[in-house]
C-alpha positions as CSV (number, residue, x, y, z in Angstrom):
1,X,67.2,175.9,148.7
2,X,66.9,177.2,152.3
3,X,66.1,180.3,154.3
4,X,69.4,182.2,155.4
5,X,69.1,185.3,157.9
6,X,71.4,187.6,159.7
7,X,71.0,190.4,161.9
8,X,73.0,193.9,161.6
9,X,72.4,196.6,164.6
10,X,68.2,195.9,164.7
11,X,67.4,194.5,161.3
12,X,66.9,190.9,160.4
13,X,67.5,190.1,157.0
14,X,65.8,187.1,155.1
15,X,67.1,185.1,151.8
16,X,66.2,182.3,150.2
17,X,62.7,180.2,150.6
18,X,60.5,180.6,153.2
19,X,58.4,177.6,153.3
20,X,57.1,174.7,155.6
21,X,60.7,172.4,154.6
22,X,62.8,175.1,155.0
23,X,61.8,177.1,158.2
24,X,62.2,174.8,161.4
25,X,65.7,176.5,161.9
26,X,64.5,179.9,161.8
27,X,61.3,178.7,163.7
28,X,63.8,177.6,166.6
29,X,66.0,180.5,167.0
30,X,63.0,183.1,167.0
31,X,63.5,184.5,170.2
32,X,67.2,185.2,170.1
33,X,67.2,186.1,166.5
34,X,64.3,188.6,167.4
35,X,65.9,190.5,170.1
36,X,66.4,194.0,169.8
37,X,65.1,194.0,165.7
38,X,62.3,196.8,164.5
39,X,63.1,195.9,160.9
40,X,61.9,192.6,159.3
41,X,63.8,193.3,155.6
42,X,62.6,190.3,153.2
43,X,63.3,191.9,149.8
44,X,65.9,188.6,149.4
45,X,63.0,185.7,149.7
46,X,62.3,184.1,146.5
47,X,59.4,182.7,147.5
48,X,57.0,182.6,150.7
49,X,54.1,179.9,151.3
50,X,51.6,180.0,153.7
51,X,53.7,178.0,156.6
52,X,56.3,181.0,155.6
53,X,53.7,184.0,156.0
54,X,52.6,182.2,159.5
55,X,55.9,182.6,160.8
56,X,56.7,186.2,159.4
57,X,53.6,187.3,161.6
58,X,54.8,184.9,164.6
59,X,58.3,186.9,163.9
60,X,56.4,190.2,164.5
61,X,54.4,188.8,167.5
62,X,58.1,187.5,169.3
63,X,59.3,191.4,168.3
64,X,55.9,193.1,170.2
65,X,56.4,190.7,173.1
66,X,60.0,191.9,173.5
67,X,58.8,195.9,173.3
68,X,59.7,196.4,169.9
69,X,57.1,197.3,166.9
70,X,58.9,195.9,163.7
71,X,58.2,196.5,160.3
72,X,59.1,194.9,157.2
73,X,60.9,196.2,154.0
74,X,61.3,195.0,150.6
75,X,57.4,193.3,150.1
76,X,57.4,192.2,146.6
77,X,54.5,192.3,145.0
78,X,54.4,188.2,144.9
79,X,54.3,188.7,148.9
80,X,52.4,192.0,148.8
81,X,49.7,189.0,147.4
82,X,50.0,186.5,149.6
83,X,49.5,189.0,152.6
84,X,46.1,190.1,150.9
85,X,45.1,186.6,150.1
86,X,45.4,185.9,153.7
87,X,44.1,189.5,155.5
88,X,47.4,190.0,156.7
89,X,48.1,193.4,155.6
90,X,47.4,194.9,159.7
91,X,50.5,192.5,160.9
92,X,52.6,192.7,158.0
93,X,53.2,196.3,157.4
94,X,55.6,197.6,155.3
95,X,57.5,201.0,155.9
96,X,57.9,201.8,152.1
């Protein structure tokens, strides 16, 4: 499987798997695919490793270097885990 995203008005949508095969596309487009988004939604991801929750909190860093302050929607509880495991939960906020 992959990672798929779009972008509707300023929310970026993520599907798929999020992991160190899968995210070197994503990884490459960050700066255009971040533009103008406040909303990280990744209720779609099936699963997330740690290459995956790097990114997600490079994502947010591209967002506050363009101005905006983006949060994130749909945090299972599988991710909600990952985030603790790593100390993550001041980057990856969610607005639930």
């Amino acid at each position: 499987m992959n990672i798929n995203w779009r972008t509707d008005a300023n929310r970026l949508y993520l599907a798929g798997e999020l992991e160190r095969e899968t995210l070197l596309p994503l990884w490459e487009q960050r700066n255009s695919v971040m533009k103008q988004i406040d909303t990280i939604d990744v209720s779609a991801l099936e699963r997330v490793d740690s290459a995956g929750l790097a990114l997600l909190v490079h994502l947010r860093q591209t967002a506050l270097q363009q101005g905006k302050v983006p949060s994130f929607t749909g945090i299972t509880d599988k991710l909600r885990s990952l985030i603790a495991l790593y100390n993550l939960q001041q980057f990856i906020t969610s607005d639930r």
